[in-house]
C-alpha positions as CSV (number, residue, x, y, z in Angstrom):
1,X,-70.0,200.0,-20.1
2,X,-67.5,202.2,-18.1
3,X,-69.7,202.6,-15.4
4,X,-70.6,199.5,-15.0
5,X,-66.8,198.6,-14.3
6,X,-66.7,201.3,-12.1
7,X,-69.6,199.8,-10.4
8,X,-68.1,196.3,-10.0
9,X,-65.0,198.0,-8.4
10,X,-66.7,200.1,-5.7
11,X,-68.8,196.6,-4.9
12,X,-65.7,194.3,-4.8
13,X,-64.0,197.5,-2.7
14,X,-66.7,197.2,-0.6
15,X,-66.9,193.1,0.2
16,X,-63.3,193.1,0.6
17,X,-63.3,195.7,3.1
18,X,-66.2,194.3,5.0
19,X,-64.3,190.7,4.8
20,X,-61.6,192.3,6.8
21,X,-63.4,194.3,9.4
22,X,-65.4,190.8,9.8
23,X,-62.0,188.4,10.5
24,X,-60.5,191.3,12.3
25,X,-63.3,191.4,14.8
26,X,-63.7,187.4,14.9
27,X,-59.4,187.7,15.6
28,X,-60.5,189.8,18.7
29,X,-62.8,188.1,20.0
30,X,-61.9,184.6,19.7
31,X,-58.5,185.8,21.2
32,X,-56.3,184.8,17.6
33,X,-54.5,188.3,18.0
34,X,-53.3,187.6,21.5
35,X,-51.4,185.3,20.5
36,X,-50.2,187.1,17.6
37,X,-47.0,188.5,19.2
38,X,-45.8,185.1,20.6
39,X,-46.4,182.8,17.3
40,X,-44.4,186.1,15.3
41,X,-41.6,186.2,17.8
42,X,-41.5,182.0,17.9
43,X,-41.8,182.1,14.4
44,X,-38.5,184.7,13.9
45,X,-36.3,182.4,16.8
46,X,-37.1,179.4,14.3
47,X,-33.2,178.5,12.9
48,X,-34.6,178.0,9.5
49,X,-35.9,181.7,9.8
50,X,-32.9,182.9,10.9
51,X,-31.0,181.1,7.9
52,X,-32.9,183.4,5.3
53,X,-33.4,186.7,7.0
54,X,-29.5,187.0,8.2
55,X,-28.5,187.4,4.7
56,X,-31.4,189.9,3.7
57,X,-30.6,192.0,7.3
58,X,-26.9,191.6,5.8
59,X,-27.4,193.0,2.6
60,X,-29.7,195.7,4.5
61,X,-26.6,196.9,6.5
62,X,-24.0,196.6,3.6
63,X,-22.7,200.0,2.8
64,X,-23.1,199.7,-0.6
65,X,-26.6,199.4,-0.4
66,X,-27.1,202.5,1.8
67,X,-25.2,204.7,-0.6
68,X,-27.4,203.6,-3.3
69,X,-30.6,204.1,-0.9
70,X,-29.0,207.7,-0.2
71,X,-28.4,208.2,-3.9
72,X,-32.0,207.7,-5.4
73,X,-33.7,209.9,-2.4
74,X,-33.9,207.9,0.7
75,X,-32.4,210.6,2.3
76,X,-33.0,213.7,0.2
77,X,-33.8,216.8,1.9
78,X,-33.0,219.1,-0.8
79,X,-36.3,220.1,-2.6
């Protein structure tokens, strides 16, 4: 019964990876990721964007936060 779970897995692996390989290739063809770049950057200009990420890239530059980063490893080069 285990190895038929383990069988399922690999297959599912399998289509899912093939599923992206397949849209990443129709992306590049069809031109989608071209225009990527310019719908991201539009998107992140958007006012209603900016009205949630400036508190998250506020509580990302709080000092707090970076001593608490620091303090669980972020940083921690001693080994």
């Amino acid at each position: 019964m285990n190895n038929r779970q383990g069988v399922m897995t690999a297959v599912l692996t399998t289509a899912a990876a093939g599923a992206a390989v397949y849209g990443i290739t129709r992306g590049v063809q069809n031109g989608t990721f071209q225009r990527l770049p310019q719908q991201l950057s539009n998107a992140m200009n958007n006012p209603a964007m900016q009205q949630i990420t400036k508190p998250l890239e506020n509580m990302a530059n709080n000092q707090n936060l970076q001593q608490l980063t620091n303090t669980f490893g972020g940083n921690n080069t001693q080994q």
